[in-house]
NUSE-683606 format. One line per field, with one value per atom (N, C-alpha, C): residue in three letters; atom name; z, y, x. Coordinates in Angstrom, 3 decimals, always signed. Layout:
! NUSE-683606
code (Ala,...);
site (CA,...);
Z (Z,...);
Y (Y,...);
X (X,...);
//
This chain:
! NUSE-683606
code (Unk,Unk,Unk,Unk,Unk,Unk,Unk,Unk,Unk,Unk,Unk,Unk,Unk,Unk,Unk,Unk,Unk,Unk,Unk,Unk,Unk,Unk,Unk,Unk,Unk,Unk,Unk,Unk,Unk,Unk,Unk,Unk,Unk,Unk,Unk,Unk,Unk,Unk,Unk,Unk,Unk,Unk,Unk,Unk,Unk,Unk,Unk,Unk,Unk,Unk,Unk,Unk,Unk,Unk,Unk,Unk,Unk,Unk,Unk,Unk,Unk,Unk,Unk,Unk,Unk,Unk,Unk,Unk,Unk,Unk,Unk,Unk,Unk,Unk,Unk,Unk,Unk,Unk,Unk,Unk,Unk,Unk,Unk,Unk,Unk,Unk,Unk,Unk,Unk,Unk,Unk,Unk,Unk,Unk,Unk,Unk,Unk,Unk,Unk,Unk,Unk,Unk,Unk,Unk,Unk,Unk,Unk,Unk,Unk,Unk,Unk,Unk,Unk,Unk,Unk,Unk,Unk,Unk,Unk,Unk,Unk,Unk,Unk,Unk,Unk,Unk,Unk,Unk,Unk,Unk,Unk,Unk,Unk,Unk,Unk,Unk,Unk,Unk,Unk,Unk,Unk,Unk,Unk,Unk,Unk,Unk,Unk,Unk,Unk,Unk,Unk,Unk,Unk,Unk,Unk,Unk,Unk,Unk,Unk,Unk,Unk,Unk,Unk,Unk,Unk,Unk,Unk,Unk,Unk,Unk,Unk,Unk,Unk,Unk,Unk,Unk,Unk,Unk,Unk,Unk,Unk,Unk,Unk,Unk,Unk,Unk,Unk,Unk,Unk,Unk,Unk,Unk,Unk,Unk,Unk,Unk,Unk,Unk,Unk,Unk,Unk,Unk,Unk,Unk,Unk,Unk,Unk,Unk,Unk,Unk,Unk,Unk,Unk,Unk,Unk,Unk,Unk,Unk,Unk,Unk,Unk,Unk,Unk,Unk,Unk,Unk,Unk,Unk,Unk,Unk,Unk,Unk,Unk,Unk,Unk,Unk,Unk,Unk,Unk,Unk,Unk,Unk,Unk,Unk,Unk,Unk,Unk,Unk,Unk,Unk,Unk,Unk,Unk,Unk,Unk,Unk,Unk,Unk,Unk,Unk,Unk,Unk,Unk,Unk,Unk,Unk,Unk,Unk,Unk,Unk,Unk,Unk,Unk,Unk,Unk,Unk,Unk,Unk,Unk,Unk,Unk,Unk,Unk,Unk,Unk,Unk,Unk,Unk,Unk,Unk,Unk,Unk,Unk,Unk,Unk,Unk,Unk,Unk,Unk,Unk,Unk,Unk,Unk,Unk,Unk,Unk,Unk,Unk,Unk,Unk,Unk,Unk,Unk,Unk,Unk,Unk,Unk,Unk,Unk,Unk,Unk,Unk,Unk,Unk,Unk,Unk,Unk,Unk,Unk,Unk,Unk,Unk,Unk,Unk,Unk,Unk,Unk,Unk,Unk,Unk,Unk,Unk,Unk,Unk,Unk,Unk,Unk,Unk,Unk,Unk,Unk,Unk,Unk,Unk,Unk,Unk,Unk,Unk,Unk,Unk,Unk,Unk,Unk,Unk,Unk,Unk,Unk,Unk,Unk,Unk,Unk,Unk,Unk,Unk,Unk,Unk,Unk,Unk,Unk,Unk,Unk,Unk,Unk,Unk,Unk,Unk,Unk,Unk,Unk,Unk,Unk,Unk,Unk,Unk,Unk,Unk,Unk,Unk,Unk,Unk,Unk,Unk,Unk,Unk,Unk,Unk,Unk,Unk,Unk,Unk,Unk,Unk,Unk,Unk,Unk,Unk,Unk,Unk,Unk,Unk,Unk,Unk,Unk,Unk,Unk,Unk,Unk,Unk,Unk,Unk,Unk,Unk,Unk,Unk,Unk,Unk,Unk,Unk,Unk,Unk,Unk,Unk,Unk,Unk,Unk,Unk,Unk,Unk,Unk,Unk,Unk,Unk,Unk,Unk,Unk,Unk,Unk,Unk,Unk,Unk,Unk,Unk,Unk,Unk,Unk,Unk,Unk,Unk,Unk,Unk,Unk,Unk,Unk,Unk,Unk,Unk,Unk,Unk,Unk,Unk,Unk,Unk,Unk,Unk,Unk,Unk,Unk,Unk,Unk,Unk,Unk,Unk,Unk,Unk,Unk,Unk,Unk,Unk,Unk,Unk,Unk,Unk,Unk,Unk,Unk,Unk,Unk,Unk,Unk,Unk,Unk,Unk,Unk,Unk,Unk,Unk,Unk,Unk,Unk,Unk,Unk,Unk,Unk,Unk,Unk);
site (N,CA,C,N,CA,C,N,CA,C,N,CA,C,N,CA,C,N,CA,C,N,CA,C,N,CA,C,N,CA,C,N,CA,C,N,CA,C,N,CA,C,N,CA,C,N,CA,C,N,CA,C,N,CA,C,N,CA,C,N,CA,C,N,CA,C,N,CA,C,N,CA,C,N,CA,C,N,CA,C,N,CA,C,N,CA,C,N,CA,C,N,CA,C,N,CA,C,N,CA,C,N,CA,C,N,CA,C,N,CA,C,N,CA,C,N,CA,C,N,CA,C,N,CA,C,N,CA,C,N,CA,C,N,CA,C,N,CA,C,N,CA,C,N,CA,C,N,CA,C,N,CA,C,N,CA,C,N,CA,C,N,CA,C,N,CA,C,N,CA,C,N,CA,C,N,CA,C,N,CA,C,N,CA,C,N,CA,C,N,CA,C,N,CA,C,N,CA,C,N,CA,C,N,CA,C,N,CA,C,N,CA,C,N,CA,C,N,CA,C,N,CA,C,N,CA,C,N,CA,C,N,CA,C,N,CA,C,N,CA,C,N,CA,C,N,CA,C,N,CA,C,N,CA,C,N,CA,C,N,CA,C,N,CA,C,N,CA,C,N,CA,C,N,CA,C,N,CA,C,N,CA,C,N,CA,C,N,CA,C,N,CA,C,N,CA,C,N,CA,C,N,CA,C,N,CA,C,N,CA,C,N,CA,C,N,CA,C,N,CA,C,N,CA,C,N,CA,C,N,CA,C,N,CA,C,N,CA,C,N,CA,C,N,CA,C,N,CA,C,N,CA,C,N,CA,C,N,CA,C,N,CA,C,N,CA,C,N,CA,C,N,CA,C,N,CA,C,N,CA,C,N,CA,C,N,CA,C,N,CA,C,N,CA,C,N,CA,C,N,CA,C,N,CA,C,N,CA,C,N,CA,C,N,CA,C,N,CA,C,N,CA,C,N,CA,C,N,CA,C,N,CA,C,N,CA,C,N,CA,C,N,CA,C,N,CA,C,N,CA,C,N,CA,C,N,CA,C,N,CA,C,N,CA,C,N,CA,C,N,CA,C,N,CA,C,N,CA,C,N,CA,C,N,CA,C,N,CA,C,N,CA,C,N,CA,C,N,CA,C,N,CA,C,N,CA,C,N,CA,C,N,CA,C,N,CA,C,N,CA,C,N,CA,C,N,CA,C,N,CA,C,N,CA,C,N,CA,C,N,CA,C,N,CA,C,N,CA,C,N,CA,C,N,CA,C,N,CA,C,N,CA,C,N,CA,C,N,CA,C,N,CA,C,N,CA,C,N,CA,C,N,CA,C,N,CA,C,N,CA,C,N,CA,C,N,CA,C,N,CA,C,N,CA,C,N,CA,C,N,CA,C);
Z (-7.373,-7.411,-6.636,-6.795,-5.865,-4.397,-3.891,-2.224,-2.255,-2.989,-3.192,-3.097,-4.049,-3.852,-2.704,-2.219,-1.112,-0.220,-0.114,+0.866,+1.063,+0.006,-0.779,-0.148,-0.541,-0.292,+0.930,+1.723,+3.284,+4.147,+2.692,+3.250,+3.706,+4.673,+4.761,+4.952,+5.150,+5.238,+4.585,+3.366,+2.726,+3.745,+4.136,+4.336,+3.345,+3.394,+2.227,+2.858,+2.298,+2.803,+1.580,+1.988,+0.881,+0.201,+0.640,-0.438,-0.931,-1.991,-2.626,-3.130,-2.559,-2.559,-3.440,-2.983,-3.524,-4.326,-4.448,-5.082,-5.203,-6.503,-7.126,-5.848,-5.324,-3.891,-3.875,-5.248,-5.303,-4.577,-3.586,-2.949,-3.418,-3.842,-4.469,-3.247,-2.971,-1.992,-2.372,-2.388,-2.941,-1.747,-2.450,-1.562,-0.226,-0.225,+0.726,+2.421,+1.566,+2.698,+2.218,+1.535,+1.286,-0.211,+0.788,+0.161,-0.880,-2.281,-3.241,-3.444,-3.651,-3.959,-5.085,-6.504,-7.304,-7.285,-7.058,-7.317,-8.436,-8.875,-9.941,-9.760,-10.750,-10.749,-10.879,-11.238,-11.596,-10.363,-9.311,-7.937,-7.307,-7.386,-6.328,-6.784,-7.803,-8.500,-8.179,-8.157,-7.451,-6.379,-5.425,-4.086,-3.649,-4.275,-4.969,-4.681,-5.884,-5.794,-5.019,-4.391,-3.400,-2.372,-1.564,-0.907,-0.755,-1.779,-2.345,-2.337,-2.424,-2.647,-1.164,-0.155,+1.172,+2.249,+1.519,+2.068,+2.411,+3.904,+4.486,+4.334,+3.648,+3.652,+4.519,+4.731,+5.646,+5.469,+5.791,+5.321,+6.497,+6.148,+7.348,+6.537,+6.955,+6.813,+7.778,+7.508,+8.186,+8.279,+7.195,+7.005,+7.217,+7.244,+7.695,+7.053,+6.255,+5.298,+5.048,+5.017,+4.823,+3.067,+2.351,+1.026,+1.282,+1.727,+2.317,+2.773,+3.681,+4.338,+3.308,+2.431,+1.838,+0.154,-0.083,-0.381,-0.260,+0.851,+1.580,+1.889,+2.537,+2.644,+0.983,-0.146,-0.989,-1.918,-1.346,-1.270,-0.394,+0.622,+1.398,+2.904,+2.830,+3.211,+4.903,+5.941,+7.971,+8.242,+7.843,+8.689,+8.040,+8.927,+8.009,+9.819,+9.479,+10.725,+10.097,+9.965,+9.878,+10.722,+10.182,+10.856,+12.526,+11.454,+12.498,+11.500,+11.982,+11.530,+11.718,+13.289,+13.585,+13.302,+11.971,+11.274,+12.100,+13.243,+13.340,+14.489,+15.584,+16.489,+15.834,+14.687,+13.969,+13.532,+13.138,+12.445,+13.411,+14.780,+15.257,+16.318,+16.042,+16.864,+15.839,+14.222,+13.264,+13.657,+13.556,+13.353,+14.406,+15.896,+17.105,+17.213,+16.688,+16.610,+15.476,+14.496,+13.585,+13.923,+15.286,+15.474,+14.333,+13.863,+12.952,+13.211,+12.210,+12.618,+11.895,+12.284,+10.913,+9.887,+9.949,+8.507,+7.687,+8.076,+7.869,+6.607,+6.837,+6.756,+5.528,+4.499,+3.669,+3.438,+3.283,+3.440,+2.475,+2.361,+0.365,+0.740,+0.796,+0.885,-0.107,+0.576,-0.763,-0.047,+1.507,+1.435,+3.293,+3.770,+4.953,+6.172,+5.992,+6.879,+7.499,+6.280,+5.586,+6.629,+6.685,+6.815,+8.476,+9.385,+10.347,+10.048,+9.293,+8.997,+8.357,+7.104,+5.677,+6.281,+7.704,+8.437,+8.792,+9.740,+10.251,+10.018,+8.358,+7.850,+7.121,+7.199,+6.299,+4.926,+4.023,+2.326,+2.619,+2.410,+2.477,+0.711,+0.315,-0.639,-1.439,-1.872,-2.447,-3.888,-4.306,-4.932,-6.148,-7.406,-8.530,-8.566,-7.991,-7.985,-5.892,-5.200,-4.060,-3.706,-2.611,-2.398,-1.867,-2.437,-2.681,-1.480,+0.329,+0.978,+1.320,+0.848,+0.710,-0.045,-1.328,-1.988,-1.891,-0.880,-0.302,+0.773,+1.490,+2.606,+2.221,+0.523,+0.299,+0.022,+0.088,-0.529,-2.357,-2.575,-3.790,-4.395,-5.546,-5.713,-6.847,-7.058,-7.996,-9.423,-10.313,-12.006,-12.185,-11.875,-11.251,-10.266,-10.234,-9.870,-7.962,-7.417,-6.958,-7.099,-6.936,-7.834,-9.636,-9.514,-11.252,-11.499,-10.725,-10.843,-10.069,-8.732,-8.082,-7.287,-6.522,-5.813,-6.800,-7.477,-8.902,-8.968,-9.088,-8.792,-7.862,-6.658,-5.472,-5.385,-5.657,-5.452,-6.578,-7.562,-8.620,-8.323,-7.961,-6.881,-6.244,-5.030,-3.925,-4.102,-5.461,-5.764,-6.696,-7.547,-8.524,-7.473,-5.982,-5.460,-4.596,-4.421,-3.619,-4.350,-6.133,-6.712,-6.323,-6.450,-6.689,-7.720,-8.826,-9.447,-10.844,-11.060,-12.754,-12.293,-10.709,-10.291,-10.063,-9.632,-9.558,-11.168,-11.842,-13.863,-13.878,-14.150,-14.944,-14.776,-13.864,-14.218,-15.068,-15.509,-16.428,-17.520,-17.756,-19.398,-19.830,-19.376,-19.526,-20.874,-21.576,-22.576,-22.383);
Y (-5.810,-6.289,-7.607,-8.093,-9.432,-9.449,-8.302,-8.466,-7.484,-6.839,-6.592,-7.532,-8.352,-9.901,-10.717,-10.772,-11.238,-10.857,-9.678,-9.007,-9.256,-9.127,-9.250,-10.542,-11.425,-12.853,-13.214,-12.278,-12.409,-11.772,-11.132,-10.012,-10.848,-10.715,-10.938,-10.259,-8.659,-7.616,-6.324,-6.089,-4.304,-3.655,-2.646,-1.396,-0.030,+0.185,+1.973,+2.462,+4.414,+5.512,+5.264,+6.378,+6.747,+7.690,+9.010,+10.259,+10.622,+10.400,+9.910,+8.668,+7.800,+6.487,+5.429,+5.732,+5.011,+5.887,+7.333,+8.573,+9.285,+10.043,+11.168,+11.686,+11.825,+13.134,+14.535,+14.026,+15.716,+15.332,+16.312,+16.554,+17.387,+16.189,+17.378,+17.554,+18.845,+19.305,+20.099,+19.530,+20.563,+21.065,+22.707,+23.659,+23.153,+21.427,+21.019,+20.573,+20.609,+20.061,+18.799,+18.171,+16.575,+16.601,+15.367,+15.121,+14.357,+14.235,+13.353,+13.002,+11.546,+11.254,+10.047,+10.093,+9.203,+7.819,+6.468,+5.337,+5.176,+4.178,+3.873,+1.934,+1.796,+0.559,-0.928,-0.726,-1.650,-1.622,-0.896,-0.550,-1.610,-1.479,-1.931,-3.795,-4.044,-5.206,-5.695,-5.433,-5.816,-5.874,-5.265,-5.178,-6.484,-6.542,-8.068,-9.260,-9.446,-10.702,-10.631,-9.484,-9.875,-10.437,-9.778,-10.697,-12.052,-12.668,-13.571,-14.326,-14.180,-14.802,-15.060,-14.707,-14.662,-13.745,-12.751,-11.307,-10.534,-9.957,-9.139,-7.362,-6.875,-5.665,-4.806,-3.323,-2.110,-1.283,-0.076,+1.576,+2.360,+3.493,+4.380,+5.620,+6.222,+7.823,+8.812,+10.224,+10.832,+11.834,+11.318,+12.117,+11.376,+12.085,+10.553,+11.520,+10.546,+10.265,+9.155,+9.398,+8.460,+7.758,+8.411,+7.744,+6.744,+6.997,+5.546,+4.995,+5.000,+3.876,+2.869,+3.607,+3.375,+2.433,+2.941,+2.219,+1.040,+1.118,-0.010,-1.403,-0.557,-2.266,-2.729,-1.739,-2.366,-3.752,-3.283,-3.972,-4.662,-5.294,-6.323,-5.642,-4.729,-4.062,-4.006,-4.665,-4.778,-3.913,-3.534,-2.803,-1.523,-0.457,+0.259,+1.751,+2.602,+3.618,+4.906,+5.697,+7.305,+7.889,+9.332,+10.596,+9.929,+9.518,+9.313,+9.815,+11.127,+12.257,+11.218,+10.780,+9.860,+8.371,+8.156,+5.943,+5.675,+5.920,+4.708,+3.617,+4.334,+3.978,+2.629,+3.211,+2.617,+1.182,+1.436,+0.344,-0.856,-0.291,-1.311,-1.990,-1.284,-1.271,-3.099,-2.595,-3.709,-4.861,-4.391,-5.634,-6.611,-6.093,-6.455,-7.222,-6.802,-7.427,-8.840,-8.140,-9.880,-10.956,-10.550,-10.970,-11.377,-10.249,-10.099,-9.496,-9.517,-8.936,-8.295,-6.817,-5.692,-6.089,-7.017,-7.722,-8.290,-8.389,-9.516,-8.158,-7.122,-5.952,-4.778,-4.597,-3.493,-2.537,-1.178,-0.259,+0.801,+1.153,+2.020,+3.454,+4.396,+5.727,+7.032,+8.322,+9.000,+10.332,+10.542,+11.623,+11.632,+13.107,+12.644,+12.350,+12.378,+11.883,+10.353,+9.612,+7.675,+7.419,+8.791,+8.334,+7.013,+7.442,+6.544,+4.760,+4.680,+3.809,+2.816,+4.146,+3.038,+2.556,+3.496,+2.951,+1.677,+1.486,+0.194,-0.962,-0.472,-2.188,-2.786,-4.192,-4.936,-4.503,-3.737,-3.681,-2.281,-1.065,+0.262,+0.270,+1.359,+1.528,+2.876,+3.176,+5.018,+4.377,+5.396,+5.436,+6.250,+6.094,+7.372,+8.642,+9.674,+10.677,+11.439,+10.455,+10.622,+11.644,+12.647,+12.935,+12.788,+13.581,+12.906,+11.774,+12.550,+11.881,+10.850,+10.734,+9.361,+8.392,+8.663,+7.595,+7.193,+8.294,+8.096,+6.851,+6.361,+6.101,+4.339,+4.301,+3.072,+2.102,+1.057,-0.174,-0.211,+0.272,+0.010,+1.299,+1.514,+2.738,+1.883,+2.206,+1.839,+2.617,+2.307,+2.241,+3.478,+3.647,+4.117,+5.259,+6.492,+7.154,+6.638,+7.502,+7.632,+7.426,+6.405,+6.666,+6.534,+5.917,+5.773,+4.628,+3.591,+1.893,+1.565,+2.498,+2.101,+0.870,+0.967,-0.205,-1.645,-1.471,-2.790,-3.319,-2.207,-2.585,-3.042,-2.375,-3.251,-4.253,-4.610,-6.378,-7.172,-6.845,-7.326,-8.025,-7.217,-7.726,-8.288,-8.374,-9.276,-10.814,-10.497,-11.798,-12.725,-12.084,-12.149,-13.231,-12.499,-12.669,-13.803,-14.282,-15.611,-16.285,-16.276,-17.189,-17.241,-16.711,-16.771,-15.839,-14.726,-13.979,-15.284,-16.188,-16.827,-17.416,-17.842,-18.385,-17.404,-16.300,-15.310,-15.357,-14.663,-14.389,-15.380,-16.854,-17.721,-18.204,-17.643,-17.373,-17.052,-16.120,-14.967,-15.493,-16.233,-16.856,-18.350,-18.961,-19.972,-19.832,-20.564,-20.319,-21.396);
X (+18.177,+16.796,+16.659,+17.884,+17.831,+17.053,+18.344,+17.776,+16.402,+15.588,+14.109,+13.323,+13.711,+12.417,+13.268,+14.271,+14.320,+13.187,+13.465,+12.266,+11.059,+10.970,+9.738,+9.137,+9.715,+9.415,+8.979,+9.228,+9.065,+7.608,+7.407,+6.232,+5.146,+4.145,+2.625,+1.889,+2.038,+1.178,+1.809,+1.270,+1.252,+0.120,+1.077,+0.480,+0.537,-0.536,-0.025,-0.882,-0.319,-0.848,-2.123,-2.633,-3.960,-3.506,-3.510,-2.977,-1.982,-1.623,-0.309,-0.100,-0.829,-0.275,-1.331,-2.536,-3.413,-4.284,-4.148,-4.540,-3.467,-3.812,-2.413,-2.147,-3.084,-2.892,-3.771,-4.437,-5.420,-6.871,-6.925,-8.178,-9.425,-10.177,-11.405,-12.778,-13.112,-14.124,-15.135,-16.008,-17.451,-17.816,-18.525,-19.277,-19.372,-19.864,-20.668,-19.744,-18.303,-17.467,-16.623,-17.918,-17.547,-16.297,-15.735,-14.346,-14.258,-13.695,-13.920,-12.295,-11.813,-10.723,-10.463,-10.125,-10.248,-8.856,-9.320,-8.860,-8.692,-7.465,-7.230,-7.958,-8.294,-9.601,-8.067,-6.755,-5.796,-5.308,-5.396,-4.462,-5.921,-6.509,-7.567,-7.886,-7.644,-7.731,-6.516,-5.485,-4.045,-4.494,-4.638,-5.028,-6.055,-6.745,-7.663,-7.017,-5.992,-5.085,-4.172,-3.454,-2.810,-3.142,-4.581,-5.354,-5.793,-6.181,-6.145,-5.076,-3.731,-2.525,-2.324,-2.728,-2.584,-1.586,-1.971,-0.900,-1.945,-2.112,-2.915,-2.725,-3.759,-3.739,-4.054,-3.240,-3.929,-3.839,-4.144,-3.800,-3.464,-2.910,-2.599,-2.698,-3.455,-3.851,-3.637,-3.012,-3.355,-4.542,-5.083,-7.055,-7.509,-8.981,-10.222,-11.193,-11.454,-12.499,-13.557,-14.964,-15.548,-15.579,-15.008,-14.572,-13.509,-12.511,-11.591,-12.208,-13.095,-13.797,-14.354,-15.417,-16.329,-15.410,-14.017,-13.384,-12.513,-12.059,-11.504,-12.336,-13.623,-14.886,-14.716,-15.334,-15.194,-14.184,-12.918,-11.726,-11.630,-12.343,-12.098,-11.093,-10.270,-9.729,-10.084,-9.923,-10.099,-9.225,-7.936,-6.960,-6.894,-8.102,-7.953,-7.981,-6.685,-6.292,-6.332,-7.301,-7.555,-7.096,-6.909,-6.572,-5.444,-4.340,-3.191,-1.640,-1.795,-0.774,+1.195,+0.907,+2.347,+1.522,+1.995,+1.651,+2.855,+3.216,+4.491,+3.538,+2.773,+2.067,+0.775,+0.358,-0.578,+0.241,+1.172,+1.722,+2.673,+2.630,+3.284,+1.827,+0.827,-0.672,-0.914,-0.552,-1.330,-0.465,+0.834,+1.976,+1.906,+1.396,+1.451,+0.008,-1.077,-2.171,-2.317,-1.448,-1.502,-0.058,+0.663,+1.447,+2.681,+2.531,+3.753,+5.363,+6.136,+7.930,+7.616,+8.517,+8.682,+8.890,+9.993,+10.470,+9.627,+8.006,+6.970,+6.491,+6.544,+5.453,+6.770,+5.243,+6.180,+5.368,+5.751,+5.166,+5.138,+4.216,+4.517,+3.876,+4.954,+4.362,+5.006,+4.499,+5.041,+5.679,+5.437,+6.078,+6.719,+7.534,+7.968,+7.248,+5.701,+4.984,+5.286,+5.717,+5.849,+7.183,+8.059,+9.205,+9.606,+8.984,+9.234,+8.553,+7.591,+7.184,+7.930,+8.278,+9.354,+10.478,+11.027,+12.478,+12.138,+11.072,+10.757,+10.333,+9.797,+9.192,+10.113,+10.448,+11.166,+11.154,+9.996,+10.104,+9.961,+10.759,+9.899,+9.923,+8.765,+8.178,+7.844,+8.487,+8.149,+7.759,+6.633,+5.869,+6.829,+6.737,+7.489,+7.435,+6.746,+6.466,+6.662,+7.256,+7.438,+8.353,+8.619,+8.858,+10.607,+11.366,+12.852,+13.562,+13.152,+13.476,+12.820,+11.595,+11.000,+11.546,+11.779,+12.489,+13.612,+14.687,+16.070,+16.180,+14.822,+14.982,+14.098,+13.397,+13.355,+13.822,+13.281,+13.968,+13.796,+12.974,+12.294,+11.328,+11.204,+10.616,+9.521,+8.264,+7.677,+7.577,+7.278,+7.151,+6.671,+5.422,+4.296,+3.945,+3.206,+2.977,+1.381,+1.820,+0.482,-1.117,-2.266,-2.737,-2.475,-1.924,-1.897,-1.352,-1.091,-0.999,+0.429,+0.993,+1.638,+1.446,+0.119,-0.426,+0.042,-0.400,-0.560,+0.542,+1.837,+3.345,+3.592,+3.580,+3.621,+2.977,+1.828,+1.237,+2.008,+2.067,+2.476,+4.124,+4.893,+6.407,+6.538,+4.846,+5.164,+4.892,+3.595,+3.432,+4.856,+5.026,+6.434,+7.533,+7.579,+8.540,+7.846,+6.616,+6.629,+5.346,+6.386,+5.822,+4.281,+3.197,+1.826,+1.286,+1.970,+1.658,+1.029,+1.702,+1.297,+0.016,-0.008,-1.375,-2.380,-2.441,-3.555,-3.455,-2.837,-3.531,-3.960,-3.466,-3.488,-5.536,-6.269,-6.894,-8.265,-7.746,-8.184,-7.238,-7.032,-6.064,-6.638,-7.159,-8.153,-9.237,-8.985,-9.921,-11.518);
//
């Protein structure tokens, strides 16, 4: 766990997938076409204070959806790359634009789509319910499922690990 928050410590930009990652992964589609995908409200509130703590967020999808969109603004969320099947292009597009090192950047995914990504970022990240060679190829696996307060884990670590987690709660503990 040591050399994890080493890592950790180094991070300034999470990237995560969306399906799987920030959702169980189930796709719901009415008659109409339109795509419905449910957030967990503790993943997105992490996502919150990590921001806040001064760690830049982004996503990489290989769908495109206007519900990610429409979620991501909500979250404050600028780095946001749809319907890009190969994230390795995307992710050296972000790293290169915020003038960042791989090592800067950790990456939380769930299946072998993730895999060139999780090779290249300093923190790779499989989610609990990931796909086996996904989690073979991380640094770190979260608590946590997809969608179901993985995100939360991951912010929750990075803050842990460069000391700003007691300052985001502390807070919300103020009487």
């Amino acid at each position: 766990m040591k050399d994890i928050l080493a890592r950790a410590a180094e991070i300034k930009l999470v990237v995560f997938d969306v399906d799987g990652v920030l959702t169980d992964g189930s796709l719901f589609v009415g008659d109409d076409g339109q795509e419905y995908k449910a957030f967990h409200s503790r993943d997105g509130f992490g996502i919150k204070l990590l921001r806040q703590s001064g760690v830049q967020i982004g996503v990489i999808t290989a769908r495109n959806s206007q519900v990610v969109l429409h979620r991501m603004k909500n979250l404050g969320i600028e780095h946001v790359y749809q319907d890009r099947l190969e994230k390795l292009p995307a992710f050296e597009e972000l790293i290169a634009k915020l003038e960042l090192q791989p090592e800067q950047a950790a990456y939380v995914g769930d299946d072998v789509v993730d895999l060139p990504v999780m090779r290249r970022a300093g923190l790779a990240i499989a989610v609990q319910d990931a796909h086996p060679l996904a989690k073979q190829h991380a640094h770190w696996q979260t608590p946590h499922g997809g969608g179901r307060g993985a995100a939360r884990d991951v912010c929750e670590l990075i803050m842990e690990a460069q000391k700003t987690l007691d300052e985001q709660l502390s807070k919300y503990l103020h009487e």
